[in-house]
N, C-alpha and C positions, 0 to 999 in steps of 0.2 A: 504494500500500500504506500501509493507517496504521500505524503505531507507537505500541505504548502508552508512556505514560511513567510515573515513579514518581513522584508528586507531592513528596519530597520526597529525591530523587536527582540526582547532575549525568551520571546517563549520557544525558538529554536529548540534552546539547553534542553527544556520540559520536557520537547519531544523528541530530542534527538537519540532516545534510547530505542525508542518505537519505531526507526523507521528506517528503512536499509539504506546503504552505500547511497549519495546523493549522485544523479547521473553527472557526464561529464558537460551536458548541456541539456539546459533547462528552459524553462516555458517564464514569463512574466504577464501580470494582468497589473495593469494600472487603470486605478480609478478617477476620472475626469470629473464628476459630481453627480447628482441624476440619474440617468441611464447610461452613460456614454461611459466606454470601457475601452483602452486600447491594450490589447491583448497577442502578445510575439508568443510566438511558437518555439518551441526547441531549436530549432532550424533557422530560425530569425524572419519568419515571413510574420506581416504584421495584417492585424483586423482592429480593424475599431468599429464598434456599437452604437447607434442612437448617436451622433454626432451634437449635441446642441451644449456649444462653448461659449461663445463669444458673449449670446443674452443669461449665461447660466450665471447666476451669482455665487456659486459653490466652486465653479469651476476656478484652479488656481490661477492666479494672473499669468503666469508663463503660458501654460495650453490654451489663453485667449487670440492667442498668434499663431494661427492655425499650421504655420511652417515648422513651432517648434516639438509637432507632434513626430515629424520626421518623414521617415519611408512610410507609407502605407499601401500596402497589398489589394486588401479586401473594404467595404464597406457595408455592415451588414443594416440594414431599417426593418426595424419588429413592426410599426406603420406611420401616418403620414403626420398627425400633431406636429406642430414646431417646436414644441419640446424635445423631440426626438430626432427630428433630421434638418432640425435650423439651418446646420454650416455641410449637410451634403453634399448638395451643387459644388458650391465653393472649394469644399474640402475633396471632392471627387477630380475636379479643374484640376489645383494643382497637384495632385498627386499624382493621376492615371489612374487610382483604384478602380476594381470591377468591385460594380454596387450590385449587391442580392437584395431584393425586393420582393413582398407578393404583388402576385403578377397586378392586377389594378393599382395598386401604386407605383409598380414600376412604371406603367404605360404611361401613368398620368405626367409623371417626373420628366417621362423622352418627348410626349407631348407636347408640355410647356418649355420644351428647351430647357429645362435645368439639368439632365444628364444625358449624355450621349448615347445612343441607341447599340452602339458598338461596345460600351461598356458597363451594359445594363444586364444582368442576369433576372428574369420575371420567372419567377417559380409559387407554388403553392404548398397547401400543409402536405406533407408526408412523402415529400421529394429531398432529394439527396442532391448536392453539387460537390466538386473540388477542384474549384477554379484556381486553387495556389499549390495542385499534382494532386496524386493521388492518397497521400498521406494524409490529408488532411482533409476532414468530411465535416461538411459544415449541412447539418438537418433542420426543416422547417418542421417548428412545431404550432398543436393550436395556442391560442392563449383567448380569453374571454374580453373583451375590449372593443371601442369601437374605432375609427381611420378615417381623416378625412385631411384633407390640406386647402388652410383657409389662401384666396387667390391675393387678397391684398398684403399677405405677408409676404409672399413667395416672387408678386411681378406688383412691386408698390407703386410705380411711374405710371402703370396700365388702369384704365378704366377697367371696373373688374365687372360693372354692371348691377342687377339689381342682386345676382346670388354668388355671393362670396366665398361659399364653402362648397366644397364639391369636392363626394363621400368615395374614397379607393376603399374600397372591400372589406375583406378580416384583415386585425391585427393578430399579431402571431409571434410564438416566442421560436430561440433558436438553440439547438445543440452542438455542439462544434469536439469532434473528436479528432484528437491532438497526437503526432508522428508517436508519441511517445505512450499513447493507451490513454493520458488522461482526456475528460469529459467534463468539459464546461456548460452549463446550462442558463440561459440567459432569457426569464422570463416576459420578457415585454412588459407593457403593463396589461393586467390580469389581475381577474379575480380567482379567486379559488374554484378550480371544477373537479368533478370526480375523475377525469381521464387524465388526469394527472398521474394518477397511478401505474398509464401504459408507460409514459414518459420515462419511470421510473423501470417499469417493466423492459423496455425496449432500449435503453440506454443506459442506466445505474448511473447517474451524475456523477465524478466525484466533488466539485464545487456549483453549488449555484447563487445566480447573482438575481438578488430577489427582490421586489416591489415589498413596500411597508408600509408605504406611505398616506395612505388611505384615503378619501372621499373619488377619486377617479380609478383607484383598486385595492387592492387587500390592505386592512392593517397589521397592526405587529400581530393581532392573534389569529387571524385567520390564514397569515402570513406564516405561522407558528405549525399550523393545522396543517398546511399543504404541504410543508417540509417534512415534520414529523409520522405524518399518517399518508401521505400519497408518495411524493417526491425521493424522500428518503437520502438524501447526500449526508459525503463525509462534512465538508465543511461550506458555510453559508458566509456571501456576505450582504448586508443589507444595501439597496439603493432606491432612488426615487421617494423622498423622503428631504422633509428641511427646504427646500426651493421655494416656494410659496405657502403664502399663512395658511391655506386648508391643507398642505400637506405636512401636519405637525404633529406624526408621530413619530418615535424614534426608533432608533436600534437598540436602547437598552430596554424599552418593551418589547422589542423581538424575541434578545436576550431573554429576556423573562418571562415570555410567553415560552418558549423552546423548553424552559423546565429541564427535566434530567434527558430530555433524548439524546441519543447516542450522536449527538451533528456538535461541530464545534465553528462554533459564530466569529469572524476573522474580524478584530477592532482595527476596519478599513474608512478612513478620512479621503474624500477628496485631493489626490496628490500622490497617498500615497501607494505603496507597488508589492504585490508578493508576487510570491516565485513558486512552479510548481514543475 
């Protein structure tokens, strides 16, 4: 079993009885704030999650300059809120990333010119891609949530007309199996559902990165519920939480909703990075 560690934590010591020889090259997930995750592979290909930097007030001032996120690979969007893929466009321009999308927000995104049709991957739930070889299998999962992208955030100079919002599909969570066996699970925003369970069934997570946040989806305890009785991972970190005054619950009611289950809850800050 690996164990991730906090790169700059001494629960290492705690665990370093428990867990074999660490490989000679490892995996990183860093936390941007919200949902945005930038996550390197053993291998050094990079994904990043839900992109929204720049309006994120958790996001650290350095990742507001969207260059100093680096190489980026992949781009993955759970769906189309601006909370979630604010700096996509922008952040797909300069990089080259191939963007995974379900497929109605993808379309909608090549559409309006915000991503390039050549570098749009449009998939749906229970489809498999690995657009960074074949080592790396990145799965569309469901997630209980709704998807739309409002037009005057997205083309603000443009008359948008009398209807602003205009609905891409399901939103959707994502499983990303990694060169090395581990399984990242990255719920979108979601509420708690019973097929949760196949998730767990068809892929055994070892980390997932989990909504808490509650009034647009799960609180810490229903948040608690999915993890402990569906999902079942080694170790959780909390996000989508603290950005706006309705989303004000935290991670130490995760913490404490989780009670004794066997998951250990990673005290993960905006900024900063474990390694797995």
């Amino acid at each position: 079993m690996r164990i991730i560690v906090r790169t700059l934590v001494l629960a290492w010591a705690a665990m370093a009885a428990l867990a074999p020889a660490a490989s000679a090259q490892q995996g990183e997930v860093l936390y941007l704030g919200h949902s945005a995750f930038r996550i390197t592979s053993p291998t050094g290909r990079v994904i990043v999650i839900d992109p929204f930097l720049r309006g994120n007030l958790l996001t650290p001032t350095r990742y507001k300059d969207l260059a100093a996120l680096g190489r980026v690979d992949a781009i993955l969007a759970t769906h189309g809120h601006g909370d979630h893929i604010g700096d996509l466009p922008e952040l797909a321009n300069l990089t080259g990333a191939t963007v995974v999308a379900p497929f109605e927000l993808a379309n909608q995104l090549v559409a309006l010119g915000l991503v390039e049709r050549a570098k749009m991957i449009a998939m749906n739930k229970g489809g498999m891609v690995n657009p960074l070889g074949p080592a790396i299998k990145i799965h569309m999962v469901p997630a209980e949530h709704s998807s739309s992208i409002r037009m005057s955030a997205v083309k603000p100079d443009e008359k948008t007309g009398p209807v602003d919002i205009v609905e891409t599909g399901p939103a959707v969570g994502f499983v990303i199996e990694f060169e090395n066996g581990f399984r990242i699970y990255h719920t979108g925003d979601t509420d708690v559902f019973g097929d949760m369970a196949l998730i767990h069934r068809f892929f055994r997570p070892d980390l997932a990165l989990v909504c808490i946040g509650g009034h647009f989806t799960m609180d810490p305890e229903r948040a608690a519920f999915a993890m402990r009785e569906l999902i079942k991972p080694r170790q959780v970190i909390a996000m989508h939480y603290g950005t706006y005054p309705v989303l004000n619950r935290t991670p130490a009611e995760f913490k404490a909703a989780l009670g004794d289950a066997p998951i250990t809850m990673l005290d993960v800050k905006p900024g900063d990075a474990v390694r797995f």
